[in-house]
C-alpha positions as CSV (number, residue, x, y, z in Angstrom):
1,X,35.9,34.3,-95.5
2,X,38.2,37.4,-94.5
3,X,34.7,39.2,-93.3
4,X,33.1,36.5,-91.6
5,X,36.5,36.0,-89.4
6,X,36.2,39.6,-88.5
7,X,33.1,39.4,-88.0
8,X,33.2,36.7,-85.3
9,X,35.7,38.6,-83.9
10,X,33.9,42.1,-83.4
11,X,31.4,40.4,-82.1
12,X,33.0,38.2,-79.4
13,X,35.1,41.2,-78.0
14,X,31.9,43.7,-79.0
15,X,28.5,41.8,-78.2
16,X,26.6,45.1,-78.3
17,X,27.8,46.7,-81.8
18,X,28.0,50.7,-82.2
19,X,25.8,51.2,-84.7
20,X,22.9,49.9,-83.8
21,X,21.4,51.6,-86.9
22,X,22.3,50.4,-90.4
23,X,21.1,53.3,-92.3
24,X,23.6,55.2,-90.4
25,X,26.6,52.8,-91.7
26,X,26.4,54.6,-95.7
27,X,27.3,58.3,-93.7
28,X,30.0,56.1,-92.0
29,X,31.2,54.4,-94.9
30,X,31.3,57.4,-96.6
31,X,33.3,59.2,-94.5
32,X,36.0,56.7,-94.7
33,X,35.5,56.7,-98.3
34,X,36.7,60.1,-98.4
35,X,39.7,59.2,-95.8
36,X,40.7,56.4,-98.1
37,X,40.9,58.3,-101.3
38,X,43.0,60.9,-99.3
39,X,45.3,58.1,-98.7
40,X,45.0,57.3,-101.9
41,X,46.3,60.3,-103.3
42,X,48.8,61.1,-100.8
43,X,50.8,57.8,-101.6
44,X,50.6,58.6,-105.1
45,X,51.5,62.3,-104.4
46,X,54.4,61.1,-102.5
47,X,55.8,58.9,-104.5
48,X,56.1,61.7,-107.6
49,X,58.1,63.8,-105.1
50,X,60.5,61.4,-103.2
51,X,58.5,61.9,-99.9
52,X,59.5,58.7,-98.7
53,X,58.5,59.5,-94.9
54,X,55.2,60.8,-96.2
55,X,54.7,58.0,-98.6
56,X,54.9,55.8,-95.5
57,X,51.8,58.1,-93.2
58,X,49.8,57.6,-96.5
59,X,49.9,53.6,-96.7
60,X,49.1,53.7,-92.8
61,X,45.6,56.0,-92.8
62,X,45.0,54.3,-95.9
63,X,45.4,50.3,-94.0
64,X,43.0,52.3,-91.4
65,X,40.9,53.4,-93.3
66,X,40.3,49.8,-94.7
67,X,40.1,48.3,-91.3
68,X,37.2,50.5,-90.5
69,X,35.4,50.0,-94.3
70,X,35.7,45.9,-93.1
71,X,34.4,46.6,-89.3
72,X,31.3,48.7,-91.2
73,X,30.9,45.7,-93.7
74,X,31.0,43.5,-91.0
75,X,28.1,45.4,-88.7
76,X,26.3,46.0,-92.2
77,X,26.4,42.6,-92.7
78,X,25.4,41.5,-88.9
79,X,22.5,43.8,-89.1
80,X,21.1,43.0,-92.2
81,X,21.0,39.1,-91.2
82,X,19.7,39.2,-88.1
83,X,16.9,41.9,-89.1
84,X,15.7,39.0,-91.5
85,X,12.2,38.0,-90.6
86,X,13.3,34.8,-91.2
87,X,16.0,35.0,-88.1
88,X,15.4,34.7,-84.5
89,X,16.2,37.7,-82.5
90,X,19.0,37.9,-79.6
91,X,18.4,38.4,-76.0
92,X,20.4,40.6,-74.0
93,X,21.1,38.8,-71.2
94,X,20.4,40.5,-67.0
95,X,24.0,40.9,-66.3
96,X,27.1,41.3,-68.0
97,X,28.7,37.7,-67.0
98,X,32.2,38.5,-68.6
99,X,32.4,41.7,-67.1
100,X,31.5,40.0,-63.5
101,X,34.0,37.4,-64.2
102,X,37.1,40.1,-65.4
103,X,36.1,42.1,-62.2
104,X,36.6,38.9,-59.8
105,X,39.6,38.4,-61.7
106,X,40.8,41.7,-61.2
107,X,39.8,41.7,-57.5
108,X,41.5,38.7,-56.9
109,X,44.4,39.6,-58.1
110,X,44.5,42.8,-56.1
111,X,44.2,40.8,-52.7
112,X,46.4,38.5,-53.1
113,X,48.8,41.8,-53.5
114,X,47.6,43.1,-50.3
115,X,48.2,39.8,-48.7
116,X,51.8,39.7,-50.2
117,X,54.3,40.3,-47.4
118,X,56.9,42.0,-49.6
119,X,54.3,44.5,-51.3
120,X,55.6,48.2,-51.2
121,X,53.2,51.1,-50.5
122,X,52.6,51.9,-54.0
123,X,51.9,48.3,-54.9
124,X,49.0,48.1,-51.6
125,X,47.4,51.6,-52.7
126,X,47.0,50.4,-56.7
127,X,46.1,47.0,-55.1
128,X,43.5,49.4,-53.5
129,X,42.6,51.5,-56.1
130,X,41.8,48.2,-58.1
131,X,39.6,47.0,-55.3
132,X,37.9,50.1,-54.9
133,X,36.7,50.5,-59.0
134,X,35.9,47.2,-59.3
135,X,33.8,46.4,-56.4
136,X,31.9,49.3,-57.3
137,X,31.3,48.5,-60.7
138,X,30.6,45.4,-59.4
139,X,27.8,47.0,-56.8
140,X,26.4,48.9,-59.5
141,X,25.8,46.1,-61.7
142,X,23.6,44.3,-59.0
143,X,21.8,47.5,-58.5
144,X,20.9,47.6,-62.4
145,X,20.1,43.9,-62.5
146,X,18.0,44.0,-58.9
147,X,16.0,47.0,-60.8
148,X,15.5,44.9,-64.1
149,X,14.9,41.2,-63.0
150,X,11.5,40.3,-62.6
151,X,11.6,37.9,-60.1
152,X,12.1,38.9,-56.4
153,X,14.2,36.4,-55.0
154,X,16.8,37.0,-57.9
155,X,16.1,40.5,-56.6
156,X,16.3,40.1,-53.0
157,X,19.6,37.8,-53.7
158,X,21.2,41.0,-55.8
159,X,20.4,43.5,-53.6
160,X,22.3,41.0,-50.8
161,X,25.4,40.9,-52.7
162,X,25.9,43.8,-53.3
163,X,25.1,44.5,-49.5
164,X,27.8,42.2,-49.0
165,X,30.5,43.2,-51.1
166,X,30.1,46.7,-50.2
167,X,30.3,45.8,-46.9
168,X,33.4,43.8,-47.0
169,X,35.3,46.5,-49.2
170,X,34.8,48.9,-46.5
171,X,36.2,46.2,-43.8
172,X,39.0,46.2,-45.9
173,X,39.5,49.8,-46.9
174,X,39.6,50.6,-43.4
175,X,42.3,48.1,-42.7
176,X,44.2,49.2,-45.5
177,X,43.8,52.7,-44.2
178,X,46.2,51.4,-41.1
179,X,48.5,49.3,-43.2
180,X,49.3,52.5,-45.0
181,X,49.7,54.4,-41.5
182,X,52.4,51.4,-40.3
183,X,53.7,48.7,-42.6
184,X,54.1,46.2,-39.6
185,X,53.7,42.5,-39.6
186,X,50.3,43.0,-37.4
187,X,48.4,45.1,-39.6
188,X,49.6,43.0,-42.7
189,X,48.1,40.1,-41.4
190,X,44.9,41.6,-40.3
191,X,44.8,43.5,-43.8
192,X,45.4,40.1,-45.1
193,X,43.0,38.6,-43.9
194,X,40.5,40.8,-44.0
195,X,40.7,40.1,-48.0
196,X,39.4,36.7,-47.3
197,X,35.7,37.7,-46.8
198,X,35.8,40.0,-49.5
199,X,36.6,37.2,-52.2
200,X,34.0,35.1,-50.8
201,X,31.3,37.7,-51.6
202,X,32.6,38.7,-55.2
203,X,33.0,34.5,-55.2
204,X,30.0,34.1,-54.3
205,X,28.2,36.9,-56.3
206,X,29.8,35.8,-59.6
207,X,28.5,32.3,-59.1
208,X,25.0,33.7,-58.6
209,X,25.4,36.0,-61.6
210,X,26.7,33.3,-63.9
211,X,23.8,31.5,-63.6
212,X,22.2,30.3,-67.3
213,X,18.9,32.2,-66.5
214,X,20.8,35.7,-66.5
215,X,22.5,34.4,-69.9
216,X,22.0,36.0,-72.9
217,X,20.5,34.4,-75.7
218,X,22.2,34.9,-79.2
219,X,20.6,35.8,-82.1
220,X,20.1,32.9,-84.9
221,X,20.9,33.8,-88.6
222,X,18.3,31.9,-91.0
223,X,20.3,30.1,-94.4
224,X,17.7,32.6,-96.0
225,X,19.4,36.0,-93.9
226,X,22.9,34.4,-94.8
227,X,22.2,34.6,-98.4
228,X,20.9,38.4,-98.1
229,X,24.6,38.8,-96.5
230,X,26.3,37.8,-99.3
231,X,26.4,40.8,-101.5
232,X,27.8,43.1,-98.5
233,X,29.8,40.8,-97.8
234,X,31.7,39.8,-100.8
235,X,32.1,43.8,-101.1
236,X,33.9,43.3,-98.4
237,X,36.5,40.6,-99.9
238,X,37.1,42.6,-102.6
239,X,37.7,46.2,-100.5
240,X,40.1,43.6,-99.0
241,X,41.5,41.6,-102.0
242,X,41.7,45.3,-104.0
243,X,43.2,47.1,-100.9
244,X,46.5,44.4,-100.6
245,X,46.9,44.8,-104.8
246,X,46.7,48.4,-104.5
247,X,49.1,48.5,-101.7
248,X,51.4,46.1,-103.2
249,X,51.7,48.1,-106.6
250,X,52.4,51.3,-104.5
251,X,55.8,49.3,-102.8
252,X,56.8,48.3,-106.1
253,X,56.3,52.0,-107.2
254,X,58.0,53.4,-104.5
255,X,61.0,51.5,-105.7
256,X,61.1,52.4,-109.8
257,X,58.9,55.3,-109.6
258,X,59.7,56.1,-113.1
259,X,58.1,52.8,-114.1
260,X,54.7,53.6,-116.0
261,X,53.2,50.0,-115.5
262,X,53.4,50.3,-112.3
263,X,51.2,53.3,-112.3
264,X,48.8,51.8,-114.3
265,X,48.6,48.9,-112.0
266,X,48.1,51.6,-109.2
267,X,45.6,53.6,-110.4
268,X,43.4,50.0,-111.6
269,X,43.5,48.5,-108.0
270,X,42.7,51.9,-106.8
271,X,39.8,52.1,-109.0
272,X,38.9,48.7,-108.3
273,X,38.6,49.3,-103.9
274,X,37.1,52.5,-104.9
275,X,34.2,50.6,-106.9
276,X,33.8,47.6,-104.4
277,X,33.3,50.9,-101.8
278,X,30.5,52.4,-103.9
279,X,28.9,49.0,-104.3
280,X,29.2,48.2,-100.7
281,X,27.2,51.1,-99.7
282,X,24.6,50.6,-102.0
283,X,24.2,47.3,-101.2
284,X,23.6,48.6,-97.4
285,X,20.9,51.0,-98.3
286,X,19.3,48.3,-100.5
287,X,19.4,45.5,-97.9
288,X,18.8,47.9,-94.7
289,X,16.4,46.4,-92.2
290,X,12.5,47.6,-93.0
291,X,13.3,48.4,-96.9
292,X,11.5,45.4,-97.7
293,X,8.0,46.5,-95.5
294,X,8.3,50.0,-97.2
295,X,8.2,48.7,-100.1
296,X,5.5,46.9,-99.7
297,X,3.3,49.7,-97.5
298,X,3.9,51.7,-100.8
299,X,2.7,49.5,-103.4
300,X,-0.6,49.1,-101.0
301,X,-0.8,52.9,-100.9
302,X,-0.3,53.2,-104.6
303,X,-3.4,50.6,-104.9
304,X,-5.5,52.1,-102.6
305,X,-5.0,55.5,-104.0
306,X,-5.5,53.9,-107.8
307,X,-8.8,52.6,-106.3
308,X,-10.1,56.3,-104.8
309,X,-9.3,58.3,-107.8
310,X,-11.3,55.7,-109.6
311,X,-14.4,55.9,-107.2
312,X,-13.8,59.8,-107.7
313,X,-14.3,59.3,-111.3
314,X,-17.4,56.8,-111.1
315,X,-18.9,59.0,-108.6
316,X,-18.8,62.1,-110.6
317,X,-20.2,60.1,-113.8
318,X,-23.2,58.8,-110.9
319,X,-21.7,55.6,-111.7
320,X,-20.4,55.0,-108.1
321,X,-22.0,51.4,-106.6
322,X,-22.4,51.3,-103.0
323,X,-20.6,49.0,-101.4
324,X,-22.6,46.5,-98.5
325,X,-19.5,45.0,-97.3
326,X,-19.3,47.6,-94.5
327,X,-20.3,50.7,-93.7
328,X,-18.0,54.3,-93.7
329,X,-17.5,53.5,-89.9
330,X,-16.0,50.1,-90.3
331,X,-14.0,51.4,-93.3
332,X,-12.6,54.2,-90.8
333,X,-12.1,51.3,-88.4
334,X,-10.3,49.4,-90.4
335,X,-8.1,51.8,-92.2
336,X,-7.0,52.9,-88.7
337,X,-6.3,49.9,-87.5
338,X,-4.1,48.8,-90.5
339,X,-2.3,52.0,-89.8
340,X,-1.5,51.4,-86.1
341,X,-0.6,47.3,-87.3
342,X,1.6,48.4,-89.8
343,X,3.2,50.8,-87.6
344,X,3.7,48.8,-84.8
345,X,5.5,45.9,-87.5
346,X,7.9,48.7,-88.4
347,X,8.9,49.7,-84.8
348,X,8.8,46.2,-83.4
349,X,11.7,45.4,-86.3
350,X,13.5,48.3,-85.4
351,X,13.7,47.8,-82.1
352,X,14.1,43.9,-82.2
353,X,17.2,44.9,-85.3
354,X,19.0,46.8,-81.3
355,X,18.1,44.2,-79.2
356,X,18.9,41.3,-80.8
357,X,22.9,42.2,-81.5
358,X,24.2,39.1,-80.5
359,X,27.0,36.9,-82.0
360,X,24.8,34.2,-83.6
């Protein structure tokens, strides 16, 4: 439960994960293995020697440490399902729609600062600072989107806005630019309303951007990928479950460090996140997207090769029988093109595992 709630949660503030490799999560995960056990050892270190303000660094890399072991299990766990052959891969979508809508937000904000009467220099020149990164992140996105869409009047209709924001940001920069150089009741009002234009274009770009088409399409986790989650994931509970014990026996030890049970309780909760670690990255190097199709390209191998050496021995014993199946041509024919096949498979999963990192 614990992992699936933080893993809902990467992914709405994260929709395009890190690691957009899982065999790169057990170097990861050990890393923080190592950072853990450091922690681990350093409470245990400090409480022996009284180092109360040490004792107190140690529980704190040691909680971060376990924060990042449960965002890894929670990306291991993303990946693995939605790698599943029995999921449906994720879409990105043309345009970043949050993004457009916290930069119009942003922007908006900023002009109706710069249409404030009582706004102080320093508040018009952040107000314009604001204006200036926004609108051309803004501009930048339409270029990107213009370059990627494949229909042209979505590109036309890009290419305009951003023609149109750009436009009216340097309307408004210039009047800015004499608001700064006299602070009087005519240039405010023109500066004011020269704002007006320029929320009409980002209003109107947004609106444009946000429509469904541009959307992108989350991935959707089969019951069958959910199942293949499970092992990672109750890894994950217990790192969690074992992490809060261990922690919990190191306060009480902090307090009667003289009391042996409390040790023992320390070291067996220790042992225990240190064992749900190790598991966890086995399970990830088990259940890594493509182990399955190795697997099997390797047992076909195996055959095949069982197969030649025995030909090899039949042919040296002139025991050989020719085959009238097909010829040596279509047998190189067809060996090659089970090699590109099974090679394209492989690279289709691995890209689809990095496009397809959507919430599902």
């Amino acid at each position: 439960m614990y992992v699936r709630v933080i893993l809902i949660m990467t992914y709405k503030k994260y929709p395009f994960i890190n690691t957009t490799n899982v065999t790169t999560l057990p170097h990861s995960l050990n890393s923080i293995f190592r950072s853990t056990g450091e922690g681990m050892s350093g409470m245990a270190s400090a409480v022996k020697k009284s180092e109360y303000e040490q004792f107190a660094k140690s529980v704190t890399a040691v909680a971060t440490s376990v924060q990042g072991l449960v965002e890894s299990t929670a990306q291991a766990a993303y990946l693995v399902a939605v790698s599943d052959e029995t999921s449906v891969a994720g879409r990105p979508g043309l345009v970043d729609q949050a993004g457009f809508a916290r930069a119009a937000a942003a922007i908006d904000m900023a002009c109706r600062a710069l249409s404030d009467p009582a706004s102080d220099q320093h508040q018009v020149l952040s107000a314009a600072t604001v204006i200036a990164k926004h609108t051309s992140a803004l501009c930048n996105a339409c270029r990107v989107a213009s370059g990627r869409s494949g229909q042209a009047a979505a590109k036309r209709t890009f290419v305009q806005a951003a023609k149109d924001v750009a436009n009216c940001t340097a309307s408004l920069v210039k009047e800015i630019k004499a608001l700064d150089a006299d602070y009087g009741e005519a240039n405010r009002a023109r500066c004011a309303a020269a704002t007006g234009p320029l929320q009409d274009a980002v209003r109107s770009l947004c609106q444009f951007a946000d429509s469904p088409e541009f959307a992108s399409v989350p991935a959707k986790i089969s019951p069958q990928a959910r199942q293949n989650q499970e092992p990672i994931l109750e890894c994950g509970r217990n790192i969690i479950s074992g992490s809060c014990a261990m922690l919990e026996a190191a306060r009480a030890l902090a307090l009667s460090p003289q009391e042996r049970q409390q040790w023992q309780q320390l070291a067996a909760h220790s042992k225990t996140v240190s064992d749900s670690i190790k598991s966890l990255v086995a399970n990830i190097r088990e259940k890594a997207p493509g182990q399955r199709e190795c697997s099997a390209a390797i047992e076909t191998l195996s055959r095949l090769l069982r197969e030649l050496d025995q030909a090899a021995i039949q042919a040296v014993g002139q025991e050989l029988q020719p085959r009238k199946a097909n010829s040596l041509q279509g047998d190189h024919s067809n060996t090659n093109t089970s090699v590109l096949a099974s090679t394209y498979i492989l690279s289709t999963k691995a890209e689809g595992t990095e496009d397809s990192l959507f919430l599902s």
